[in-house]
Backbone as JSON Lines, residues from 0, in Angstrom:
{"i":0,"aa":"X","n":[42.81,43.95,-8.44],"ca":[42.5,42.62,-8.91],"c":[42.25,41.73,-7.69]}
{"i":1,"aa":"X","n":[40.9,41.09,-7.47],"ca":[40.93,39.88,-6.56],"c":[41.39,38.92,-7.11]}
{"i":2,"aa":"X","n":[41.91,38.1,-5.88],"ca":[42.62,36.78,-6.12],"c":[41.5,35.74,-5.56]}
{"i":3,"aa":"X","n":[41.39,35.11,-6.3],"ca":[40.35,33.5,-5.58],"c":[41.4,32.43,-5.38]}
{"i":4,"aa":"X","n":[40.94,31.94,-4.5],"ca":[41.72,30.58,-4.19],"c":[41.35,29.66,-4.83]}
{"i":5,"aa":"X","n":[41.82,28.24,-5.89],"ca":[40.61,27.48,-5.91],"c":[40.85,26.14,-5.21]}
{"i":6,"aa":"X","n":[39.49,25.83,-4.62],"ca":[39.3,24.66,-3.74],"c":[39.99,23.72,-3.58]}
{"i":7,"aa":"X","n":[40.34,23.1,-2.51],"ca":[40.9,21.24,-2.65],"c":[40.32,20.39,-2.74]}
{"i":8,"aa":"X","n":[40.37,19.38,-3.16],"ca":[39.32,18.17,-3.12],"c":[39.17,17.91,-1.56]}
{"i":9,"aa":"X","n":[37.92,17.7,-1.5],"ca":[37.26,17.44,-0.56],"c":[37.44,15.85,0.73]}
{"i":10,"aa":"X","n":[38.36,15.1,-0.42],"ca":[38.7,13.32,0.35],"c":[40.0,13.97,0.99]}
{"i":11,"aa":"X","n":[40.03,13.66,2.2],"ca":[40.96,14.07,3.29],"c":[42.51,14.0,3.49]}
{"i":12,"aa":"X","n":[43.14,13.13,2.39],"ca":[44.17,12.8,2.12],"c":[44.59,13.32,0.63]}
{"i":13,"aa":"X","n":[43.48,13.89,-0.32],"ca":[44.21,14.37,-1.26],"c":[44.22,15.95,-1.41]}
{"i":14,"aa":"X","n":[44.78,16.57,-2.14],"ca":[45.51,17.91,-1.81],"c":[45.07,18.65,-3.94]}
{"i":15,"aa":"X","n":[45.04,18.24,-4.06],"ca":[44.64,17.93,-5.98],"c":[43.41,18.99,-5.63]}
{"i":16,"aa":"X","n":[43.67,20.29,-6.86],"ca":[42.75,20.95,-6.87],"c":[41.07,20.53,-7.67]}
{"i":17,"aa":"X","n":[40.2,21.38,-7.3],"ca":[38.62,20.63,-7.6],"c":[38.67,20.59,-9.07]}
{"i":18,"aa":"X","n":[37.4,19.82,-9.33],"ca":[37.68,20.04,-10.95],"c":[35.79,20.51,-11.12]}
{"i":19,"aa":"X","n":[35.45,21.71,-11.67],"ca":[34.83,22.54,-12.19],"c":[33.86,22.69,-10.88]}
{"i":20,"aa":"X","n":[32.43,22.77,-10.82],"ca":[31.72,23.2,-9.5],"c":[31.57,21.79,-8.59]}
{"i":21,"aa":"X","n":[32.66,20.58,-8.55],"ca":[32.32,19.51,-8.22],"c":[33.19,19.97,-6.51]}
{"i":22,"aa":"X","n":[32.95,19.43,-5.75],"ca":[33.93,19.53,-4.41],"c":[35.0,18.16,-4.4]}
{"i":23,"aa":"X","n":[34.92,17.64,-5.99],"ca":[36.36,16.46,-5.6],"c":[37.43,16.95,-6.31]}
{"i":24,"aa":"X","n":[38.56,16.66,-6.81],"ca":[39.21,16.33,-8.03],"c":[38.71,15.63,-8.75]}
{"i":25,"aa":"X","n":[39.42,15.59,-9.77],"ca":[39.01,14.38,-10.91],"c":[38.8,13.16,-10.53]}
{"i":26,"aa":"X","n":[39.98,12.88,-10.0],"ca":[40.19,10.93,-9.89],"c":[39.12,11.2,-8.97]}
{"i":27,"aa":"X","n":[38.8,11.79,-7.65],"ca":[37.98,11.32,-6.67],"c":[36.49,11.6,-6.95]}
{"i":28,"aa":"X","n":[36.46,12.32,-8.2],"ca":[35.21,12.79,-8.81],"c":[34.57,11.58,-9.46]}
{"i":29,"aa":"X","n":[35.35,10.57,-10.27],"ca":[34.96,9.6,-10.81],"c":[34.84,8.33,-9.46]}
{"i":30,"aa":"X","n":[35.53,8.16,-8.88],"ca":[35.38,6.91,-7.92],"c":[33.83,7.55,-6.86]}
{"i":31,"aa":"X","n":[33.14,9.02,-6.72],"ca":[32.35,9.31,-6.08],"c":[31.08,9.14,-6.82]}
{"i":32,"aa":"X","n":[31.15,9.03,-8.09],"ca":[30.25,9.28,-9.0],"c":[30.04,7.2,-9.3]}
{"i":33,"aa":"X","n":[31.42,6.69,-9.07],"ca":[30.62,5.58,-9.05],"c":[29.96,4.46,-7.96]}
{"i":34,"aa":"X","n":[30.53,5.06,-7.02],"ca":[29.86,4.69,-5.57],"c":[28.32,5.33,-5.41]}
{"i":35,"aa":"X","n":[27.91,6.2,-6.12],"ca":[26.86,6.6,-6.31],"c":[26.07,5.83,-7.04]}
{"i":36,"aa":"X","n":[26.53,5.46,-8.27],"ca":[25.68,4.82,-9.5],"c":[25.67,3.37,-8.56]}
{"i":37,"aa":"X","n":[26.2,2.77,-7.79],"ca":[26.23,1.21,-7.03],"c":[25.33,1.69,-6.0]}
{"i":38,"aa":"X","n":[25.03,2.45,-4.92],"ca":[24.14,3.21,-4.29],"c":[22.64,2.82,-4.92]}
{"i":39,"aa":"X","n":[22.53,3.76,-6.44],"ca":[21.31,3.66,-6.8],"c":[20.88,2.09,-7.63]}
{"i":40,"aa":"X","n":[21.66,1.65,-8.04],"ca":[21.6,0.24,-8.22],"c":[20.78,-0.81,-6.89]}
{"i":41,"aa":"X","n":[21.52,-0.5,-6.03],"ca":[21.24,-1.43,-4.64],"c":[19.98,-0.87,-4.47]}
{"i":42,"aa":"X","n":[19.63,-0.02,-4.09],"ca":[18.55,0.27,-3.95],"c":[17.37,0.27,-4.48]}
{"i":43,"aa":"X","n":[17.64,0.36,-6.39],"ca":[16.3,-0.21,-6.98],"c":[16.51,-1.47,-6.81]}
{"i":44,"aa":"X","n":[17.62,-2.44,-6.8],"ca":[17.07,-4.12,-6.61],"c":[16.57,-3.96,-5.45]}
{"i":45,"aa":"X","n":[16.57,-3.29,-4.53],"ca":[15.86,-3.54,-2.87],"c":[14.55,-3.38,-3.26]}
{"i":46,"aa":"X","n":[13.83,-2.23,-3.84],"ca":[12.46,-1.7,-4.1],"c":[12.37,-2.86,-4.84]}
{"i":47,"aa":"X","n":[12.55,-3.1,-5.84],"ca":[12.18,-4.1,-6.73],"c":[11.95,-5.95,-6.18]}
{"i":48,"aa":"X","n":[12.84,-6.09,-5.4],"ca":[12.54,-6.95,-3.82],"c":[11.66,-6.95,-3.02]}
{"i":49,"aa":"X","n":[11.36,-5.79,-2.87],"ca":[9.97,-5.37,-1.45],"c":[9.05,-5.24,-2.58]}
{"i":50,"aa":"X","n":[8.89,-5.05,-3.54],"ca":[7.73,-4.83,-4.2],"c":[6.99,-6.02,-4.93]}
{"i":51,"aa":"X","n":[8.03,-7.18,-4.97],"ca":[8.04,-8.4,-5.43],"c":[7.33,-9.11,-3.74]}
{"i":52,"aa":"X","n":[7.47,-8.82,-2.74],"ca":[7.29,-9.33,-1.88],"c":[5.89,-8.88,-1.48]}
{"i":53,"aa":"X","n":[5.59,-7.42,-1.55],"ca":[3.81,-6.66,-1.43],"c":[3.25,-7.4,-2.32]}
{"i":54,"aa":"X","n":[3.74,-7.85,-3.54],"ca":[2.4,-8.11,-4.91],"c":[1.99,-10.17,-4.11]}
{"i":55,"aa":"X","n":[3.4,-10.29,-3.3],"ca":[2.92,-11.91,-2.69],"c":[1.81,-11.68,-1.84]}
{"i":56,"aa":"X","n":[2.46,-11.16,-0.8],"ca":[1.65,-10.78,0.37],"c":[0.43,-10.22,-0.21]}
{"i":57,"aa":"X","n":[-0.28,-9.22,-1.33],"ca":[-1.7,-8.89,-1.76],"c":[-2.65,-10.04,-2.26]}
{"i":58,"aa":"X","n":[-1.57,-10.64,-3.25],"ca":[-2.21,-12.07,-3.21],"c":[-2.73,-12.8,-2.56]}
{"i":59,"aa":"X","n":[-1.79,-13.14,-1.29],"ca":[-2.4,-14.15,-0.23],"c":[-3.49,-13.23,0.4]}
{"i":60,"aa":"X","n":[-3.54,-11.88,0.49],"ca":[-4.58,-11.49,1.16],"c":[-6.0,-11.78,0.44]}
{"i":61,"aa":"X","n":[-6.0,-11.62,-1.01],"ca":[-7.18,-11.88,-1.61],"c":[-7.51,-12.81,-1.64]}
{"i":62,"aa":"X","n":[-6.52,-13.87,-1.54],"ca":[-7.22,-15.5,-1.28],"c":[-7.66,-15.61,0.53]}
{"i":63,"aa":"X","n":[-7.35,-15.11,0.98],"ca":[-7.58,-15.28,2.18],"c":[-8.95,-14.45,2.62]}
{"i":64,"aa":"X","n":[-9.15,-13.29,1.82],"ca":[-10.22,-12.65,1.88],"c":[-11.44,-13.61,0.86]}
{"i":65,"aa":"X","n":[-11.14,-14.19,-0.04],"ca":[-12.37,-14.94,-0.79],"c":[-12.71,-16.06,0.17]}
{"i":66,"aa":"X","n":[-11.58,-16.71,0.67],"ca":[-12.01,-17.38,1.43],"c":[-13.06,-17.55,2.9]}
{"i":67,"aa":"X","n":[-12.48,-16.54,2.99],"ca":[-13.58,-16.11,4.54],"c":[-15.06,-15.54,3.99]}
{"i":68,"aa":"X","n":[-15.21,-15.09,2.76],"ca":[-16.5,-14.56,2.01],"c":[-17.16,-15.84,2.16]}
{"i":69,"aa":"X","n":[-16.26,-17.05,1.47],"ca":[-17.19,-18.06,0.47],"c":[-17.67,-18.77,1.97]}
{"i":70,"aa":"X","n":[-16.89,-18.76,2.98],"ca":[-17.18,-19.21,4.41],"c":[-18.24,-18.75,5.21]}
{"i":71,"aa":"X","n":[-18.86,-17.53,4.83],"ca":[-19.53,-16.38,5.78],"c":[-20.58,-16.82,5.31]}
{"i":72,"aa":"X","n":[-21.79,-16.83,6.43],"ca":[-23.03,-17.52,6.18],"c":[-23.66,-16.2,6.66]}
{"i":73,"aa":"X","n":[-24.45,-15.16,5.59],"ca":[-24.76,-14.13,6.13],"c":[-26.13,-14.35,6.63]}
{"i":74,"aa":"X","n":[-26.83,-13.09,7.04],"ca":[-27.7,-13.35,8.1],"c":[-28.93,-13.32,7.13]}
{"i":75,"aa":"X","n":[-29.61,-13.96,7.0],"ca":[-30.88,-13.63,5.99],"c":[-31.75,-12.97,6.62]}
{"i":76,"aa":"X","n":[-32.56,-11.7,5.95],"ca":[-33.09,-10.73,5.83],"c":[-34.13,-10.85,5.2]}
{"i":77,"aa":"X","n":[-35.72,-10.36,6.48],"ca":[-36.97,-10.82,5.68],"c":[-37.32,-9.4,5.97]}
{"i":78,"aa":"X","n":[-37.94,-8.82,4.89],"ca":[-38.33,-7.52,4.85],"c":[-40.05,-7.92,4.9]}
{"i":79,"aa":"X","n":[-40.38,-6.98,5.96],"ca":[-42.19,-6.92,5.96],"c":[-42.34,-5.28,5.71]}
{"i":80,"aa":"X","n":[-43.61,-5.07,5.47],"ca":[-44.5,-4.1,4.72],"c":[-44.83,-3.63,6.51]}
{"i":81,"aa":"X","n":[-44.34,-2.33,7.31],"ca":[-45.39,-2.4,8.22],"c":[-46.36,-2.13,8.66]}
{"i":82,"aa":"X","n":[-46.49,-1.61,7.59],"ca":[-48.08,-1.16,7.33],"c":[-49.27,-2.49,7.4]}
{"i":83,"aa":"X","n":[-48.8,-3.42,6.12],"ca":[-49.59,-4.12,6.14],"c":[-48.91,-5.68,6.32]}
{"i":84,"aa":"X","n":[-47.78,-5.56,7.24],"ca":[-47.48,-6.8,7.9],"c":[-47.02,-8.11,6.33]}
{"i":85,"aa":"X","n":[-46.79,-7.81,5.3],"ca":[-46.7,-8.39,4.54],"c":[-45.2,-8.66,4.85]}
{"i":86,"aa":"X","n":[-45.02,-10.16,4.08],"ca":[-43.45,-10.17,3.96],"c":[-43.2,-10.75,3.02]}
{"i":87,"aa":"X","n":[-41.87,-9.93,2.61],"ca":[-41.45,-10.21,1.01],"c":[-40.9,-11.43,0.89]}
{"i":88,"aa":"X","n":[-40.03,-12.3,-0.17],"ca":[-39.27,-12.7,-0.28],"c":[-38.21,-12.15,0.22]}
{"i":89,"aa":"X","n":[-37.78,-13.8,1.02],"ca":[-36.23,-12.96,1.93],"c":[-35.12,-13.44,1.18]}
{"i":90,"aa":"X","n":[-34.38,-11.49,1.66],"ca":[-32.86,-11.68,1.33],"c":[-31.6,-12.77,1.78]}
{"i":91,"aa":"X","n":[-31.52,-13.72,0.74],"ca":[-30.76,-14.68,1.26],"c":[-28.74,-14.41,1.8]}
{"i":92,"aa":"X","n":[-28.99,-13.08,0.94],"ca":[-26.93,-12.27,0.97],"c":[-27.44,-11.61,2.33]}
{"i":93,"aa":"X","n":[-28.23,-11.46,3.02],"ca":[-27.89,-10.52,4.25],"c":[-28.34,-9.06,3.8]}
{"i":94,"aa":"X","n":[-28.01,-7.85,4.78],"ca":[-27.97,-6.46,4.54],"c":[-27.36,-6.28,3.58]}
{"i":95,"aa":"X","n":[-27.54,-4.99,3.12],"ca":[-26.44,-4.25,1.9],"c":[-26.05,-3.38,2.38]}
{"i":96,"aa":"X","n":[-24.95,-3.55,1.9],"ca":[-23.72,-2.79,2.97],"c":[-22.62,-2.99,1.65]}
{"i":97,"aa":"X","n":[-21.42,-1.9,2.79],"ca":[-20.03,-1.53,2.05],"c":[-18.84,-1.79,2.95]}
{"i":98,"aa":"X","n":[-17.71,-2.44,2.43],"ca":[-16.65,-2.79,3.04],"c":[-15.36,-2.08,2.38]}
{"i":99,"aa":"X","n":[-14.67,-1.96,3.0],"ca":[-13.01,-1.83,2.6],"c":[-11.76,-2.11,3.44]}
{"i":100,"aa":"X","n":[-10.46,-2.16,2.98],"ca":[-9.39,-2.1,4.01],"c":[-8.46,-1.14,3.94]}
{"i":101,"aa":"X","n":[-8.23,-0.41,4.67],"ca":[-7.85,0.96,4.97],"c":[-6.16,0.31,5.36]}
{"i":102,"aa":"X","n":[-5.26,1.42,5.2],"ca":[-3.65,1.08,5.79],"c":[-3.13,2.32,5.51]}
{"i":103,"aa":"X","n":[-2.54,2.58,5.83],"ca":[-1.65,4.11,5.79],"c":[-0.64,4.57,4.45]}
{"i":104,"aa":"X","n":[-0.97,5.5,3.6],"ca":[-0.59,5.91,2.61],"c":[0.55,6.55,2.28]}
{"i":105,"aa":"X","n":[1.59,6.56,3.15],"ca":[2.67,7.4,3.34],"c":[3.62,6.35,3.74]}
{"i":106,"aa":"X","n":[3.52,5.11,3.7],"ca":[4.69,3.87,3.57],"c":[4.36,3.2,2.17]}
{"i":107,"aa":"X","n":[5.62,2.65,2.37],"ca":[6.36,1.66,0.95],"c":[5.28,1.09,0.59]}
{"i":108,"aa":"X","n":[4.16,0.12,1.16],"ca":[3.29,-0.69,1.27],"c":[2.43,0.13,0.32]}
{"i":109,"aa":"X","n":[1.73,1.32,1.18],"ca":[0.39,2.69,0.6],"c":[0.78,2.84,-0.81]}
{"i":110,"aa":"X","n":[2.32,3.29,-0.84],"ca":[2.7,3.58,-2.48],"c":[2.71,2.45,-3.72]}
{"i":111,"aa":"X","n":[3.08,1.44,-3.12],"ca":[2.96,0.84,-3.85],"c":[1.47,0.78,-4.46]}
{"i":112,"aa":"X","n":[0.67,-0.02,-3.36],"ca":[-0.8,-0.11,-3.38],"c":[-1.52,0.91,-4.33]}
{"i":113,"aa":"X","n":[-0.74,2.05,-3.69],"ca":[-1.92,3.03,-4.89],"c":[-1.63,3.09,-6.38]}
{"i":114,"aa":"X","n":[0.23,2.5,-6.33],"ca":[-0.01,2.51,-8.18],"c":[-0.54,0.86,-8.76]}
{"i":115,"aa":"X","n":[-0.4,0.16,-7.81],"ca":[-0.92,-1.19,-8.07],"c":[-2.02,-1.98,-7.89]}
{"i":116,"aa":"X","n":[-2.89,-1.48,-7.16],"ca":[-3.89,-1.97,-6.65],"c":[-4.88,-1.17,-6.79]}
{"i":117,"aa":"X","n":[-5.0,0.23,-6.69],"ca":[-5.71,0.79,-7.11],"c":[-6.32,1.7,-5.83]}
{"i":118,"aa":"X","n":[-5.46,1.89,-4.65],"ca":[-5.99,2.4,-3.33],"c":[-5.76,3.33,-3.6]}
{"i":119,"aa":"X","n":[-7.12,4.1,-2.92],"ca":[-7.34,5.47,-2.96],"c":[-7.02,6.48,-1.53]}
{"i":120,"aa":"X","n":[-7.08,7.77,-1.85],"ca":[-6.77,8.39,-0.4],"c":[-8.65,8.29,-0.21]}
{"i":121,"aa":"X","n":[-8.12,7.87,1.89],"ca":[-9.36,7.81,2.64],"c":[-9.64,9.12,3.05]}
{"i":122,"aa":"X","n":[-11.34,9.15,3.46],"ca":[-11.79,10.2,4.3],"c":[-10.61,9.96,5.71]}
{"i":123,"aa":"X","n":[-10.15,11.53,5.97],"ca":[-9.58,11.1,7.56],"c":[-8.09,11.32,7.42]}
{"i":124,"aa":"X","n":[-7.84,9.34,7.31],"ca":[-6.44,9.36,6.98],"c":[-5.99,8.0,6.06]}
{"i":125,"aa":"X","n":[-4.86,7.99,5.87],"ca":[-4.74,6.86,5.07],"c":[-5.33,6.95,3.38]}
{"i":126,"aa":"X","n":[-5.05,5.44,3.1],"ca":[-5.68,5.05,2.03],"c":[-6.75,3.92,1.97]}
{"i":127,"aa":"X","n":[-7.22,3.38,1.28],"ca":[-8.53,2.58,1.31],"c":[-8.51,1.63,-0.23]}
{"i":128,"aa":"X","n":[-8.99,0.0,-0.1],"ca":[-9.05,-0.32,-1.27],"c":[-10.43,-0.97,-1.16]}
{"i":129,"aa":"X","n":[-11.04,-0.78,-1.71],"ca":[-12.89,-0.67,-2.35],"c":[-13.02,-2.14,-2.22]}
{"i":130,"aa":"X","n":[-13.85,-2.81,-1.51],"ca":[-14.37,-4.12,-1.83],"c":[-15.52,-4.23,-2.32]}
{"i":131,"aa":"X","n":[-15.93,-4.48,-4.04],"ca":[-16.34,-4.21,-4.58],"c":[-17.3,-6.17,-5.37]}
{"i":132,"aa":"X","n":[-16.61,-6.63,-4.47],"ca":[-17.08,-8.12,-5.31],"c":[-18.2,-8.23,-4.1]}
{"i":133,"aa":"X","n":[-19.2,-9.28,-4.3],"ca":[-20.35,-10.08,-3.46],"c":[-21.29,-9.24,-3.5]}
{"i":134,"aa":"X","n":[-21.45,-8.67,-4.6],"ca":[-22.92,-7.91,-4.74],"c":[-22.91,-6.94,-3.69]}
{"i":135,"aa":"X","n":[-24.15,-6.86,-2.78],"ca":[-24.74,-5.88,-1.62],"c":[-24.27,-6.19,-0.63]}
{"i":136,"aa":"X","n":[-24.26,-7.73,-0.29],"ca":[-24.01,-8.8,1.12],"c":[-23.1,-7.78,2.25]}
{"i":137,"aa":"X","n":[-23.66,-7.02,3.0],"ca":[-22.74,-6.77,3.75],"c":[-21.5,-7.6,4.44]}
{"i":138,"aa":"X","n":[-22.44,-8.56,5.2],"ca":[-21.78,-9.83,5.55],"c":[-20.37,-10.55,5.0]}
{"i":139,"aa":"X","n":[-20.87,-10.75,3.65],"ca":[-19.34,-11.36,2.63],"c":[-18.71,-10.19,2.26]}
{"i":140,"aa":"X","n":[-18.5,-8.89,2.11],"ca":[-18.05,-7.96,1.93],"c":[-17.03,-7.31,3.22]}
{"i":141,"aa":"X","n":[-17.39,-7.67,4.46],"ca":[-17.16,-7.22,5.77],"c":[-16.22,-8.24,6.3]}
{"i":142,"aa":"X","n":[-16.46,-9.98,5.89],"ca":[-15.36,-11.07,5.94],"c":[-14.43,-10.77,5.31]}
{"i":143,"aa":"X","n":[-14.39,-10.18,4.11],"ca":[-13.51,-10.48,3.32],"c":[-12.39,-9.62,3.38]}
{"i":144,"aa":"X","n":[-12.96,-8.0,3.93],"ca":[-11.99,-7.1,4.6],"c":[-11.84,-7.16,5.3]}
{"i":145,"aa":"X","n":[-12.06,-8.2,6.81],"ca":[-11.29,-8.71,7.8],"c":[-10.21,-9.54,7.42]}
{"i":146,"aa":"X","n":[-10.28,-10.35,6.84],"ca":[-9.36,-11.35,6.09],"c":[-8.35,-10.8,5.85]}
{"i":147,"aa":"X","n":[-8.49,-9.98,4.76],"ca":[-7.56,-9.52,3.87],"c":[-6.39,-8.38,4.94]}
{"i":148,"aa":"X","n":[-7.57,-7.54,6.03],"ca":[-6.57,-6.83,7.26],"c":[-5.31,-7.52,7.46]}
{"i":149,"aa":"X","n":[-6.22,-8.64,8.32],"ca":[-5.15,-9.3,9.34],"c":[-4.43,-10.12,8.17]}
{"i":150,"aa":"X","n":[-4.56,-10.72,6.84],"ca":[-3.17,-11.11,6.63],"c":[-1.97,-9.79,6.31]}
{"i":151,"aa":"X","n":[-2.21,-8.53,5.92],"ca":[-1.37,-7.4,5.9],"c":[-0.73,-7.21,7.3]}
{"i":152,"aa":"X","n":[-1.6,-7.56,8.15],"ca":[-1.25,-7.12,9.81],"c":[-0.04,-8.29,9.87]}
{"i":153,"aa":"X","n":[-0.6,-9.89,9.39],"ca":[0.47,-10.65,10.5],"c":[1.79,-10.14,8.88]}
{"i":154,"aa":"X","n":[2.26,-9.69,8.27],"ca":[3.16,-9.41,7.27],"c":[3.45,-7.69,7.84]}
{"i":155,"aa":"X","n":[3.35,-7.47,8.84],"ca":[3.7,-5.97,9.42],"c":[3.66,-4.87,8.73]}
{"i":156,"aa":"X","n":[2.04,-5.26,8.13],"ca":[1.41,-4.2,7.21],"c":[0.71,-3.37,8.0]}
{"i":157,"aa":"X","n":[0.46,-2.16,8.73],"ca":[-0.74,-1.6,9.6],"c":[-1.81,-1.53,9.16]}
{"i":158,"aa":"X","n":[-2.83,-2.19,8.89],"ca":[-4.22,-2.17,7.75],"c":[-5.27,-2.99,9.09]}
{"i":159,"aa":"X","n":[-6.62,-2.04,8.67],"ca":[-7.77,-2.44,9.56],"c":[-8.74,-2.6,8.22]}
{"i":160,"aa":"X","n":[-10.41,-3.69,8.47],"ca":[-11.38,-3.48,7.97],"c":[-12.1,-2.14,8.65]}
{"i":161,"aa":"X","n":[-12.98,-1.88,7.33],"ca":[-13.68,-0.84,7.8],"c":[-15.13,-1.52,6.83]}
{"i":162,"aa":"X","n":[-16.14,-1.09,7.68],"ca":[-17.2,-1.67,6.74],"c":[-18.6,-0.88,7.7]}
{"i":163,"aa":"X","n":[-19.57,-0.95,6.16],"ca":[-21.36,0.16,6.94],"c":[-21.91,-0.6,6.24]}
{"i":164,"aa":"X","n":[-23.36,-0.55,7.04],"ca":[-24.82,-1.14,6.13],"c":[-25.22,0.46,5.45]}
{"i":165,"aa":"X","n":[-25.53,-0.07,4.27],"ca":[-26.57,0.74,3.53],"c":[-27.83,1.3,4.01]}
């Protein structure tokens, strides 16, 4: 016949054998189990804090990004024929082009963003959120993801514009 020993509780001062595959006793099983449940408490009010604080900070970025759009005096664009030297009516939005703001997808910020905002994973690295308003305008499209960068940047967000002509 083997003999098993069974375990001691694991808190350093008590001597009280374990109670089923837990490494405490009872009593220390319940006081561990509720230092745990206060653990996960604190911590969703923290997320729920920082996440209350990203949805401010996205805000101010989009106002700060419309703003620099409605500011941006793009470059007007006269298209000629060169063949036959003709010229069209000029583009008063500038080039057509594509903008976005890129930030890294593997912090609190990225996660959030991608269930809230709608950022996608980038070519490369990171994530990316589509600037999709001002028509073609490269110009107001390219302000507006500068804008929107640097207010994530001065809020110790790591986020750059990224922006191409068509």
């Amino acid at each position: 016949m083997i003999r098993t020993e069974i375990p001691e509780c694991k808190t350093s001062d008590c001597r009280d054998h374990v109670a089923g595959k837990s490494k405490y006793c009872k009593v220390h099983k319940k006081i561990a189990r509720e230092n745990w449940k206060r653990n996960v408490m604190e911590q969703e009010a923290e997320r729920a804090e920082r996440y209350e604080r990203f949805a401010r900070i996205a805000d101010e970025a989009y106002e700060a990004g419309l703003q620099a759009a409605k500011a941006c005096t793009p470059n007007v664009m006269i298209v000629t024929d060169p063949r036959t030297g003709h010229a069209y009516e000029p583009v008063t939005e500038g080039p057509c082009g594509f903008a976005e703001i890129r930030f890294a997808g593997n912090t609190s910020f990225g996660h959030w963003a991608k269930k809230n905002l709608g950022a996608r994973k980038a070519y490369g690295r990171g994530v990316y959120l589509w600037v999709s308003m001002f028509g073609q305008s490269h110009d107001r499209k390219a302000a507006y993801a500068r804008a929107y960068a640097q207010v994530l940047r001065n809020n110790d967000i790591d986020a750059w514009a990224s922006s191409r002509l068509d």
